[in-house]
Structures are given as structure tokens and as C-alpha cells.
BAZA-8012 format. One record per residue (C-alpha): y, z, x; residue in one letter. Coordinates in steps of 0.25 Angstrom, whole numbers, padded with zeros to 4 digits, always signed. Each point is the difference from the previous one (the first is absolute). Last residue first. Layout:
REM residues N
YZXa...
END
This chain:
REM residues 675
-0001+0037-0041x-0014-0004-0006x+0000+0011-0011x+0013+0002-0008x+0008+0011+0004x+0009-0009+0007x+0011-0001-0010x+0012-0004+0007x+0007+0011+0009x+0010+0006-0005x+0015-0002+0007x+0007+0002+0012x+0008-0011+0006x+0005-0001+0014x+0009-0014+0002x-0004-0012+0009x+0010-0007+0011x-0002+0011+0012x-0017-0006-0002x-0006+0002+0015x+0011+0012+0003x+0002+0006-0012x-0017+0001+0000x+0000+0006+0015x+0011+0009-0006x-0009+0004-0011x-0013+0003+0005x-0011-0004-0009x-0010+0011-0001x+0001+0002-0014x-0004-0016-0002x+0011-0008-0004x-0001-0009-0015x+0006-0013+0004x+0008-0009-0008x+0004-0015+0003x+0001+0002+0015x+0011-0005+0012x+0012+0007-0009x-0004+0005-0013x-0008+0013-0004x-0005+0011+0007x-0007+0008-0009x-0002+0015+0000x-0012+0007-0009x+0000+0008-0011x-0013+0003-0009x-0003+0012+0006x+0011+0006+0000x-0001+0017+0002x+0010+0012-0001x-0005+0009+0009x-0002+0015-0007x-0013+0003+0005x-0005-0002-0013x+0007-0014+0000x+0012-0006-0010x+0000-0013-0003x+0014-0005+0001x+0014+0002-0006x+0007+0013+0000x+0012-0006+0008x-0004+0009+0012x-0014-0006+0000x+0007-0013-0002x+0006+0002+0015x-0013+0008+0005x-0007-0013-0004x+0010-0010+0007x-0001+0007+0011x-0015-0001+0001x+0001-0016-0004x+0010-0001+0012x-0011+0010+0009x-0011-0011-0001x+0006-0013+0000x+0003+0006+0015x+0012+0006+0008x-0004+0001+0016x+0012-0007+0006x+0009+0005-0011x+0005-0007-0012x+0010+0010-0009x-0004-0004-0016x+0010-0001-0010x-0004-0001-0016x+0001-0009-0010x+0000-0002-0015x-0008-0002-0014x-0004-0016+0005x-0005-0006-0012x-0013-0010+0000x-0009+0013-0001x+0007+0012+0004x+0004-0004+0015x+0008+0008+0010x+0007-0006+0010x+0002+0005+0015x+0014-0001+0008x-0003+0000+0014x+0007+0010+0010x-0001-0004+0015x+0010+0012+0006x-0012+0005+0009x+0000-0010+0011x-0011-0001+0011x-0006-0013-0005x+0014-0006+0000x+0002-0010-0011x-0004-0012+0002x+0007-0014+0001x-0003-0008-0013x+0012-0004-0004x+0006-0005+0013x-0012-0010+0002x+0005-0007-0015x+0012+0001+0005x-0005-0008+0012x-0009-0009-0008x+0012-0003-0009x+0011-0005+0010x-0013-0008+0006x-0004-0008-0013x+0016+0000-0003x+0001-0017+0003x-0015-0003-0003x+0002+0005-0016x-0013+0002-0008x-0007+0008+0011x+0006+0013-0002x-0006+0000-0015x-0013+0001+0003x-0001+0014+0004x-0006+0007-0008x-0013-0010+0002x+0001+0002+0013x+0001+0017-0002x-0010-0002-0012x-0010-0007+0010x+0002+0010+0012x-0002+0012-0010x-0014-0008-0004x-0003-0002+0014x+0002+0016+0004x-0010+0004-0012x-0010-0009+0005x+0001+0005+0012x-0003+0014-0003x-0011-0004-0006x+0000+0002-0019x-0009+0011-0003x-0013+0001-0010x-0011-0005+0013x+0004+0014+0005x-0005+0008-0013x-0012-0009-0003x-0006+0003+0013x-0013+0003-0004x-0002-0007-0011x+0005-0011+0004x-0007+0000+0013x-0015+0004-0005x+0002-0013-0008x+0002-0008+0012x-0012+0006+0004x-0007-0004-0010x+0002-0015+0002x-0004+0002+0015x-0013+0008-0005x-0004-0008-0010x+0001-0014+0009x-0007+0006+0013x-0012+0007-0010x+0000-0015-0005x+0000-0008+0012x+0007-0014-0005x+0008+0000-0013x+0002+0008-0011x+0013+0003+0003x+0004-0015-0001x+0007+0000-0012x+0005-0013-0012x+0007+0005-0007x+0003+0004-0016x-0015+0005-0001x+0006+0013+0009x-0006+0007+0011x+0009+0008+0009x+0004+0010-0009x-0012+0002-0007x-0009-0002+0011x+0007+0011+0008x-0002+0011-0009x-0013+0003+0003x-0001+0001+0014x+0015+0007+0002x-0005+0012-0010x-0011+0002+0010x+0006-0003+0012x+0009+0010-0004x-0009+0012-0005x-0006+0000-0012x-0010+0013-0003x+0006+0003-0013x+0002+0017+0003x+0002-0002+0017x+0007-0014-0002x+0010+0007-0007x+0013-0007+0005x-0008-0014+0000x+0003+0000-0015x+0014+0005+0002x+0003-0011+0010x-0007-0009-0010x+0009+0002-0011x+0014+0000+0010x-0008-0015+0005x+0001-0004-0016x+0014+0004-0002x+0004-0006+0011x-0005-0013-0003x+0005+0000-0016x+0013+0003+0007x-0002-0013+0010x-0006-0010-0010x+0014+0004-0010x+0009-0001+0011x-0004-0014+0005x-0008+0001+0013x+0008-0004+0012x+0004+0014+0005x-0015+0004+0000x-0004-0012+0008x+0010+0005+0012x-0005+0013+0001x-0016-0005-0001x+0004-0009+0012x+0007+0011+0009x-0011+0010-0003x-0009-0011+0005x+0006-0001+0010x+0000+0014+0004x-0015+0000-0002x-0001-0011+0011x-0012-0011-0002x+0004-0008-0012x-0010-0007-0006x+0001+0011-0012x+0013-0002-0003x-0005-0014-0006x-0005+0004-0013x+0016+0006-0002x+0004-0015+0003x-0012-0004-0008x+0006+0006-0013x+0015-0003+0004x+0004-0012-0009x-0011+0002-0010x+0006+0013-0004x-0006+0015+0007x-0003+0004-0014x-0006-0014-0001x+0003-0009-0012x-0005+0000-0014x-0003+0015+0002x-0014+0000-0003x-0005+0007+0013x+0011+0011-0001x-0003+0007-0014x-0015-0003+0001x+0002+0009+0012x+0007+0011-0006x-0011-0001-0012x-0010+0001+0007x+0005+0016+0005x+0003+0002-0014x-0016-0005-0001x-0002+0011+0011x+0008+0010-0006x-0007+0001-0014x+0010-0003-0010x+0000+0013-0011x+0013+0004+0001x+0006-0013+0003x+0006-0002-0014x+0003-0012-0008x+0008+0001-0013x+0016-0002+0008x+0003-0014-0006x+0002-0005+0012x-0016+0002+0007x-0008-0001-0014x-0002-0016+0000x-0002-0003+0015x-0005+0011+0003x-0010+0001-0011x-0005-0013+0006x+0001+0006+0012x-0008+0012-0002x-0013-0008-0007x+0001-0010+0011x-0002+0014+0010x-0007+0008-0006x-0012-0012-0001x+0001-0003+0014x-0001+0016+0004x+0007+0004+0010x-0002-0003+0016x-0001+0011+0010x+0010-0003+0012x+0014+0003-0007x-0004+0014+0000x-0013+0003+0007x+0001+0015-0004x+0009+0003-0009x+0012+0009+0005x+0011-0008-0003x-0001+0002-0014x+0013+0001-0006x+0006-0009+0011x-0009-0013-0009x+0008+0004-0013x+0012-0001+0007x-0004-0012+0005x-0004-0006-0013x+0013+0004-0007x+0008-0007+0011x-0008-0012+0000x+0003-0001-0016x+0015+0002+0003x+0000-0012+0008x+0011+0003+0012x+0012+0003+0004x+0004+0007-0012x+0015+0003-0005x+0003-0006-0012x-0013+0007-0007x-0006-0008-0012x+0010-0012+0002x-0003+0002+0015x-0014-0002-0004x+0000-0014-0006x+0008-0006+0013x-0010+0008+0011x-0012-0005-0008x+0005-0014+0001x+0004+0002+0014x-0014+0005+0004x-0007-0012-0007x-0009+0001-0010x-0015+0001+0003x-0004+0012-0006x+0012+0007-0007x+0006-0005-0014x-0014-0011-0001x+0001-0014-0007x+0000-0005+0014x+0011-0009+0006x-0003-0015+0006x+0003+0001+0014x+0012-0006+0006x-0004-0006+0014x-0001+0010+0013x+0004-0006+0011x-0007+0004+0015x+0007+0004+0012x-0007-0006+0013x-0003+0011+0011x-0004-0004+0013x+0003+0013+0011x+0002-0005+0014x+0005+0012+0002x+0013-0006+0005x+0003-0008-0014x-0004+0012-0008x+0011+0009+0006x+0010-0011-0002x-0005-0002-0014x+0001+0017-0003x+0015-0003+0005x+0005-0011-0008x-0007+0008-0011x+0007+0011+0004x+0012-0004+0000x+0000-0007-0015x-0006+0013-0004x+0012+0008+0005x+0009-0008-0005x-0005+0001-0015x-0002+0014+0004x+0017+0001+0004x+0004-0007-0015x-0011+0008-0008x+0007+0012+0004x-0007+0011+0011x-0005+0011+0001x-0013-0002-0010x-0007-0006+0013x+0003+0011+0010x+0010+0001+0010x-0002+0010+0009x+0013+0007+0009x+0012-0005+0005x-0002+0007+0013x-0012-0007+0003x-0012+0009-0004x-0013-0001+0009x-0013-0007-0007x-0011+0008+0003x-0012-0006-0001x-0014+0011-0001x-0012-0011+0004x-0011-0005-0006x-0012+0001+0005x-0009-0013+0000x-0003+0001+0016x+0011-0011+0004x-0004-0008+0013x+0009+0000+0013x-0004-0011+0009x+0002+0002+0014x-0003-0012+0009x+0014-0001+0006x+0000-0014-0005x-0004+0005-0013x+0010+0013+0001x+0011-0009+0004x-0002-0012-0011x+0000+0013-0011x+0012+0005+0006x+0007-0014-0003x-0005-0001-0013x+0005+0014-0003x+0014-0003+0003x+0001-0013-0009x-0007+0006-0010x+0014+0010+0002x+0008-0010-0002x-0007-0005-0014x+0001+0014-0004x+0016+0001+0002x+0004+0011+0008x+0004+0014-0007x-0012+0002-0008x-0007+0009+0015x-0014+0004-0004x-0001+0013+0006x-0016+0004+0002x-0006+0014-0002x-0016+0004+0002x+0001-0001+0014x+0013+0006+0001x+0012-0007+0002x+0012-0002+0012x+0012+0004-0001x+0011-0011-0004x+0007-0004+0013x-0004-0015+0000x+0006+0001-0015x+0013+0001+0008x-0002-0013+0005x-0003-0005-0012x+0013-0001-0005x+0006-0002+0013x-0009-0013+0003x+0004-0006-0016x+0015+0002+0002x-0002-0007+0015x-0007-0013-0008x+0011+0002-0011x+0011-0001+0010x-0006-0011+0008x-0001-0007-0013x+0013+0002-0004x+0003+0001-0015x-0002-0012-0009x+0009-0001-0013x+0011-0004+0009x-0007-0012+0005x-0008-0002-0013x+0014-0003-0009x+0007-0008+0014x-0013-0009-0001x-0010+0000+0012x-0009+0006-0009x+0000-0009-0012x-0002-0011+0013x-0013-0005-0004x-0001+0001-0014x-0003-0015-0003x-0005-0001-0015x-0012-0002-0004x-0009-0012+0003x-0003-0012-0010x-0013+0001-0004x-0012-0010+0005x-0011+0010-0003x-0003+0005+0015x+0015+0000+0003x+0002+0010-0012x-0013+0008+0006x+0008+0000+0014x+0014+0006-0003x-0009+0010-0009x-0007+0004+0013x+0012-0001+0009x+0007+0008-0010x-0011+0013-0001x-0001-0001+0017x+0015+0003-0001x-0002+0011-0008x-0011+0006+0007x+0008-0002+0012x+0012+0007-0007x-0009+0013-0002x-0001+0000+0017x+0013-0001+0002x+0005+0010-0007x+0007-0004-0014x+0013+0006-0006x+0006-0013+0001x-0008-0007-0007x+0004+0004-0012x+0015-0001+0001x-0001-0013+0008x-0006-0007-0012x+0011+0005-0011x+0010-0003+0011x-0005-0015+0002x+0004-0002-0014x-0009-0004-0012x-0005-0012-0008x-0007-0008+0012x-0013+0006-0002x-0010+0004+0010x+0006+0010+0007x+0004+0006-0014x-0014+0005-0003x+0003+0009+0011x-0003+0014-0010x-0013+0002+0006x-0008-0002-0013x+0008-0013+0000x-0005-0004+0013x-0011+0005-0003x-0003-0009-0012x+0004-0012+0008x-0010+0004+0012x-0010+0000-0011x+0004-0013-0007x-0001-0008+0014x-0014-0004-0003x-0003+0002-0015x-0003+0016-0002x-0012+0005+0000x-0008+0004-0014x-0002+0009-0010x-0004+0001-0014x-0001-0016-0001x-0009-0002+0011x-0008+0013-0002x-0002-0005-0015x-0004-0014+0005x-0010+0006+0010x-0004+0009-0012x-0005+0013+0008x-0014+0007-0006x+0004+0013-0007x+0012+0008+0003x-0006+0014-0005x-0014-0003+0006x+0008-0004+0013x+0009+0015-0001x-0013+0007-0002x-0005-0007+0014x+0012+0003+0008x+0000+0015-0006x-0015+0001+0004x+0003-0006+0013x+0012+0009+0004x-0010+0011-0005x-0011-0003+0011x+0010-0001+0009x+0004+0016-0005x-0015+0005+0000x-0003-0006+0013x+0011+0008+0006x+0015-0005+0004x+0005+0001+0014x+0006+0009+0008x+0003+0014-0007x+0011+0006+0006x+0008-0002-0010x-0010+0004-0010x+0001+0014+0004x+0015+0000-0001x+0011-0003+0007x+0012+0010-0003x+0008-0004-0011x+0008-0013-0002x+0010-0003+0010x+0013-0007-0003x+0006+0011-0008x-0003+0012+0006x-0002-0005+0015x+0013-0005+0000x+0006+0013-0005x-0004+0007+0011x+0006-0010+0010x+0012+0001-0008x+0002+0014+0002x-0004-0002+0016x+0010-0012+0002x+0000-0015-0004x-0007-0011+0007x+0008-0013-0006x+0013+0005+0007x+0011-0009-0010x+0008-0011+0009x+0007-0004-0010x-0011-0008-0008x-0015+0005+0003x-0011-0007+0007x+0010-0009+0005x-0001-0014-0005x-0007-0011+0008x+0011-0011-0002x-0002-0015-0003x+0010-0007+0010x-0008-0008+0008x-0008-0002-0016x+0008-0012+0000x-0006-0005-0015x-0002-0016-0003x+0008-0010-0005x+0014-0005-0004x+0003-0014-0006x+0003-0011+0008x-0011-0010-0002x-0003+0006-0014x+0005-0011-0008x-0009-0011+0010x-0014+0005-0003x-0010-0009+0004x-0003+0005+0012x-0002+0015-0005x+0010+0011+0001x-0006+0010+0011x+0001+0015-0006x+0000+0008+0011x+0001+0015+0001x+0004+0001+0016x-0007+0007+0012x+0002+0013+0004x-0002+0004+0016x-0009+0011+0002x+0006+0014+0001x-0010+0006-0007x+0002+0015+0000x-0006+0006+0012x+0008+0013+0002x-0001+0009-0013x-0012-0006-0003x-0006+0007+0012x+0004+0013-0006x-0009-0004-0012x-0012-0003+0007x-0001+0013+0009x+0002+0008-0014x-0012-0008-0003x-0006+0004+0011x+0003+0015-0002x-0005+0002-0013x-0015-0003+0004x-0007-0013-0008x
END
């Protein structure tokens, strides 16, 4: 796939956003039903804005500096010889199968009534209720809270993501009717209310926000070959939109453009509020941000035509065992007594460091360890690990190597949860690799904290394995091959990998694995546009209170328009006061002059000389005074707390979040492996 046709996609995003007409979320009361005759009902998405790829206006292509720090953060290194490499050898499928077939043996034969009880698909109606929840909109089928508490939500929404909700509520709305229960409550009009009216912006103006955002993405140079932008400041489910059209053309056009395996260089520009990473931000804003994403990986999957049914895992009868088999939470809850500030299992950490120490045998991961090592290793394991008397001096590195996949296979629930397993299964139906970027983004933001640290920490593993494929010979596909059966594969629920055309099936599934791995980095970072819809949540949600008293909604809107009017781009008298944090006590301030091109980067380096000349610091051999542990957070205002990248310009920030203070403190513990 050249770099200048997708740069051709993109710019067409920018001009064909969906302008179809939106319908209503409709919950009809049933015939029977007299109380809720005149009760409120469905959603008016008219007003449902597509939020502007960044708030205030912010340039989502940022200069030359930034351009060169896009590519060092959001890139991994150069595409190597397994990049290019376009589908897996015999060796690697017939691998895949040989960990398929071990992970059988390891299962035994399937109990129909053990599969039914371990896991199993929702009642009718019970799913779209469980993602109603997960999606934080429970309330539109309760009567118990106020029409602001729905409005805030759904507010935020582009049209396209309030489809999916909608098509969620006429589902449930339809599996009540189908078993003779009394209908929801009538929401029609929560957005015709004063609340949704002022909460709502225009939609003209979102619509023409949306056009000059990606107008100037239009402008963006265009890539090389072997480099492709992939643009996080418009909604995914949008831009599915966007490539389903250009599909319709090339095929009508007769031009069908095929991927050739290699994976690609992404850049991912800069906005000029920086990267956000997962750790960045509070528990508060990534409860948000999960809740948006799933509304938006469903939108996505809904156009794909993607059919993915989310699976229940019952409660598991726990093992005798301290390691194998227990679940990831439990680990996480015992070995945070032993070290407060792990993210994940101590014993996986152990195994893995082990398993970096000897990176360089040949057919690591691929040749299998002894049987007999093994049971004999884990059961001293399992009684030696915690009181310290076992050591890994003498483990072979293929049974270590076992032993990691032993580790993931008897989790009592996938590493990739039952929820979300066949979703992740799925990626690999979809036909354009930037999509499936997009999928694999999104599913990582919905994986519970423990799951998706314990992830990370086993895709950084196989990076370094696949790192010295000249010494172990395993390159990507390699790696990908065998470890995709123990991710995608679990007892807990039921699969379709395995199905249809084998060589097709194992190379599909491995490929997705070959995706994780390789753009772990990018797959790691919160979208632009998630970011954007989380700030507009608080800012609705911060503003709550205007809409209590209908005789001064108006006097407060306009000063609350009145406080927010910028300051002058050009002005060098800006001057914010900075905190500084030493632990939960703030030790003093300092003043900081905003100019046009003042970033994250050059307070923190002002802040340094200052404690410098107080004799505080670390002091370099080239006489710099260093903080390696110190970052700036902007905390309050339209976000819970936010650490900021280096490259976030501060005035652009002021501007987008004029109610937050500037804090700067230690980072949190982030040594541990996983983060």
C-alpha cells in the first residue's frame, strides 16, 4: 500500500464527512403500557456533534521540531528484514499448529456442560444491556436519573458512534418486546430539553470545525513508500466511513489495491498538545476513555460487518496452585503486599528476565522443553517461588520458554478476556491495515489494567526476541506464528480460529499477532479524538449547574462565554503561576512567562536551572542539573489529571484547558515492567 494513496484518503476525509441526515434513538413504549404514555424517549442525534480534531482550534500538523519528534515516539525503528517479509514459511504454520495441538492435549476433551457453564452467551437483550453499561448509558434505560446525566454523554458523540448506540437501544427495546417486558422509559425528547439544548453545540459549526481540521491535514506532505501517517484526530469509526467509500470507487473503477504483507513505517503527527499515553492519565479520564472507545470500536464493527458476540466467563473454581492458573488480579492483589508498586505478577516478571538472558538460543520460543522439566519445574514453582529457595540458574531456556506459555494458557480467563478475545480474533477479517491499527487501539484501551500491562509486558519480550533473529533465528512471522494460539486460543471460549482453510486461518491469526508486536508503541496511545471527547465530557459535566435555574440559564452562559475568551496568541505578558509537588504537599510555586512557542519542555528546563541555583538537584558530568523523575501535570479544569508530554505546547494547552492548574511533581513508579 504506497504512502501517497493513503495520504489521498485522508485529505478526502477532510471534505466528505457524512452529512446524512440522523435519525432518532427510539424506545417505543409498548401497547399495554399506559404509565409511560407520556414519558420522554428516544436520542435527537441532529444535534450530536463531530468534535473538532483538537479543542481551540489547535493545528493538528505541527512544525519541523515536532515532526521529528513524531517519528521518535510514535514510530518504532526502522522496518526491518521481517517487515518485509510477506507471508509466514512452512516452518512458522507448521508451528502455529503444533502450539494449537499442545494447547488441545493441555485442554483435554471439551465437557459440553463445562464449556456451557465456563462460558456462554448472553440471554437475548442481556448483551446490549451489558454494553449499555460498559458504555456508561445504563441510565437510558432507567428512570432513576436526569436528563442531564444522559445528555452529558451523548453529547460528545459523532454521528456515526451514536448509530451504534442507537442500533444497541432498538435491539434491547425489541428483545423486552419479544419476552412480554414492560418497555423502558420514553427518552425521546432528552434532547429537545433546555439541559440537551444548551449542552449541544451547533451542528453546522461542528460539521465546518470537523472540515477545517482536516483541511489542513490536506496540506500534510505527502510519505514515502515505506512511511504512512495515520491521522488519530478524527474518530475511527469516521474514518471506516471514509475508506469504505474509496473502496466502492476503486471497485467500481476496477482497481483493487491488495496489501503485500509488509508492514508499513506510521507516523502519527503531533498535535500541539502532544501524545498521551495510557499511564498519562487519572483513573477518572481512562474510565471515560474506555467508555468512548467502546462506543466507537462497536461503530466500527457495525460498518464492517464484523459479527462479534462477547462471551461470560462464570466463576471458576480456584486451584490449590500460588501461580498457575490463578487469576491475574489475584496475583496482582498478593504481589503488591510483597512490592506496593508492581503491575504485574512478580513470577512473570522473574521468568522473563530470565528468558532476555538468553535471547540468543536458537529456536527460542519454537523448540519445545522437556515434559518432564517442565512438571517437575512447576511444581517447585509453585512451592519454592515466594519463599525465595528457587533458582533459574540452571532452567534450560526452552522449558523457561514453556513455561511462559503454560503461564498464559491456564490463566482461568484469556489474557485478551473473554469479553474481547474473538474481537482481537476478528482483526484479522478486516482488509485495511490502518484499520486494523484502529481496531487493535481501541481493544487495548478496553482491557482491564492488570490484562493490558501483563500484555505489554509480554509483546516488549517478544520484540527483543524478534530483535536477534540473526543469533535465534525468529524472525516476526516466526514469533507471531507460535504465539498466537496462546493468546487467541483459550478453554474458557468457545473460537473460531481454527476453522476453514487452515494455512488461511494461521496466517490471519498470526498476523494479528505480527501487529501487536510490532506496533505496540503506537497501539499504547490514547487518539487525539478520544482525548478531545473526554475534555468535552468534563467541560458538560463542569457545567451542570447552569442548567438548575431556567430564569439566569442565559445571564450564566454568557459569563460563562466571557470567561473563557482567549488570550491573545501574540501576547507576551501571559504569566502562569506553576506548582510544585513533593508528594501530597505542594513546597511552592514559581512564575512562568507563556510565549507562542513555550513547551512542557523548556518550564521543566527552567525549573531545573532554578533548583540548580538553590543547590538542589542531580547534578550531571557536564554540569546540567537533571530530573528524571519530574514531569508537568495539568490538573483540573475540562481533565481529572494529565501528565503532558515534553512536546506539549503550553499556550495551545492554556488555551484548550484556561481552567486547569500546572503542577510539577514525580512521576509515579513506572519502572516496573509492563509500563
Amino acid at each position: 500500500m504506497g504512502g501517497r494513496e493513503e495520504v489521498v484518503v485522508v485529505s478526502r476525509l477532510g471534505y466528505t464527512m457524512p452529512h446524512s441526515r440522523l435519525s432518532r434513538l427510539r424506545l417505543r413504549p409498548a401497547k399495554t403500557s399506559t404509565k409511560n404514555k407520556h414519558l420522554k424517549s428516544s436520542l435527537l442525534l441532529k444535534k450530536i456533534r463531530n468534535p473538532s480534531p483538537t479543542e481551540m482550534s489547535v493545528e493538528p500538523w505541527a512544525g519541523t521540531r515536532d515532526q521529528a519528534a513524531a517519528e521518535d515516539t510514535h514510530s518504532t525503528s526502522e522496518a526491518s528484514s521481517q517487515d518485509q517479509q510477506q507471508h509466514p514459511d512452512k516452518l512458522c504454520l507448521d508451528s502455529f499448529w503444533s502450539e494449537v495441538e499442545t494447547i488441545r492435549q493441555g485442554c483435554g476433551d471439551p465437557d459440553p456442560e463445562c464449556t456451557r457453564r465456563d462460558s456462554r452467551q448472553s440471554e437475548e437483550g442481556e448483551q446490549e444491556e451489558q454494553w449499555l453499561a460498559d458504555a456508561g448509558l445504563s441510565t437510558l434505560i432507567s428512570e432513576d436519573n436526569e436528563d442531564v446525566d444522559k445528555a452529558v454523554l451523548l453529547s460528545t458523540l459523532t454521528r456515526t458512534q451514536a448509530e451504534a448506540v442507537q442500533r444497541r437501544l432498538d435491539s434491547y427495546t425489541l428483545s423486552l418486546r419479544k419476552r412480554n417486558k414492560p418497555t423502558p422509559r420514553d427518552v425521546r425528547d432528552i434532547f429537545n430539553s433546555p439541559i440537551a439544548q444548551t449542552l449541544l453545540p451547533d451542528s453546522q459549526q461542528s460539521e465546518d470545525l470537523a472540515q477545517d481540521s482536516m483541511a489542513s491535514v490536506a496540506k500534510a506532505p505527502l510519505s514515502t513508500p515505506k512511511e504512512e501517517y495515520l491521522i488519530t484526530d478524527v474518530a475511527y469509526c469516521e474514518q471506516a466511513v471514509i475508506f469504505l467509500k474509496q473502496a466502492k470507487l476503486e471497485q467500481d473503477a476496477g482497481q483493487r489495491r491488495k496489501e503485500d504483507g509488509t508492514l508499513p513505517r506510521f507516523i502519527c503527527p503531533k498535535c500541539r498538545l502532544g501524545v498521551t499515553r495510557i499511564q498519562d492519565l487519572s483513573h477518572a479520564d481512562m474510565k471515560k476513555v474506555r467508555q468512548l472507545a467502546l462506543i466507537d470500536m462497536t461503530a466500527v464493527c457495525d460498518l464492517l460487518e464484523l459479527e462479534v458476540k462477547r462471551h461470560k466467563t462464570s466463576k471458576r473454581k480456584m486451584p490449590d496452585s500460588t501461580l498457575f492458573g490463578v487469576p491475574l488480579s489475584t496475583l496482582l492483589e498478593n504481589d503488591q503486599k510483597i512490592k506496593p508498586s508492581t503491575s504485574i505478577p512478580l513470577f512473570l516478571q522473574s521468568l522473563l528476565s530470565v528468558l532476555e538472558k538468553k535471547l540468543d538460543s536458537e529456536g527460542m520460543l519454537r523448540v519445545p522443553g522437556s515434559q518432564s522439566r517442565i512438571k517437575l519445574l512447576q511444581q517447585k514453582l509453585e512451592t519454592c517461588f515466594y519463599s525465595g529457595q528457587f533458582s533459574w540458574d540452571e532452567v534450560n531456556p526452552n522449558d523457561a520458554a514453556a513455561l511462559l506459555k503454560k503461564f498464559i494458557r491456564e490463566l482461568p480467563a484469556p489474557l485478551l478476556t473473554s469479553e474481547y478475545v474473538n474481537t482481537f480474533s476478528a482483526v484479522r477479517d478486516i482488509v485495511e491495515l490502518k484499520q486494523k491499527i484502529h481496531m487493535l487501539n481501541l481493544l487495548i484501551l478496553l482491557l482491564p489494567e492488570p490484562n493490558r500491562n501483563t500484555l505489554k509486558a509480554l509483546l516488549e519480550f517478544l520484540s527483543k526476541v524478534v530483535s536477534r533473529e540473526r543469533k535465534n533465528k525468529m524472525n516476526l512471522w516466526a514469533v507471531a506464528t507460535i504465539m498466537a494460539p496462546n493468546l487467541f486460543l483459550h478453554k474458557a471460549v468457545p473460537s473460531r480460529l481454527t476453522e476453514g482453510t487452515e494455512k488461511g486461518q494461521a496466517e490471519k491469526a498470526a498476523d494479528v499477532m505480527r501487529l501487536l508486536i510490532r506496533y505496540q508503541d503506537l497501539l499504547w496511545t490514547i487518539p487525539n479524538f478520544l482525548m478531545s471527547q473526554v475534555r468535552k465530557l468534563n467541560e458538560n459535566s463542569n457545567r451542570r449547574y447552569q442548567f438548575y435555574d431556567r430564569r439566569i440559564k442565559n445571564l450564566l452562559r454568557k459569563i460563562h462565554t466571557d470567561s473563557r475568551e482567549k488570550p491573545d496568541k501574540n501576547s507576551s505578558e501571559l504569566v502562569r503561576t506553576v506548582k510544585i509537588q513533593v508528594g501530597d504537599v505542594v513546597s511552592g510555586t514559581m512564575e512562568y512567562q507563556l510565549e507562542v512557542s513555550s513547551r512542557a519542555s523548556d518550564l521543566l528546563a527552567q525549573f531545573h536551572l532554578r533548583s540548580s541555583e538553590n543547590g538542589k538537584g542531580k547534578l550531571r558530568r557536564n554540569g546540567s542539573v537533571a530530573y528524571p523523575d519530574c514531569a508537568l501535570y495539568e490538573v483540573g479544569g475540562n481533565i481529572g489529571e494529565h501528565c503532558l508530554d515534553p512536546d506539549t505546547h503550553l499556550l495551545d494547552l492554556y488555551n484548550s484547558n484556561h481552567g486547569g492548574e500546572w503542577v510539577i511533581k514525580l512521576k509515579p513508579n513506572t519502572s516496573s515492567r509492563g509500563l
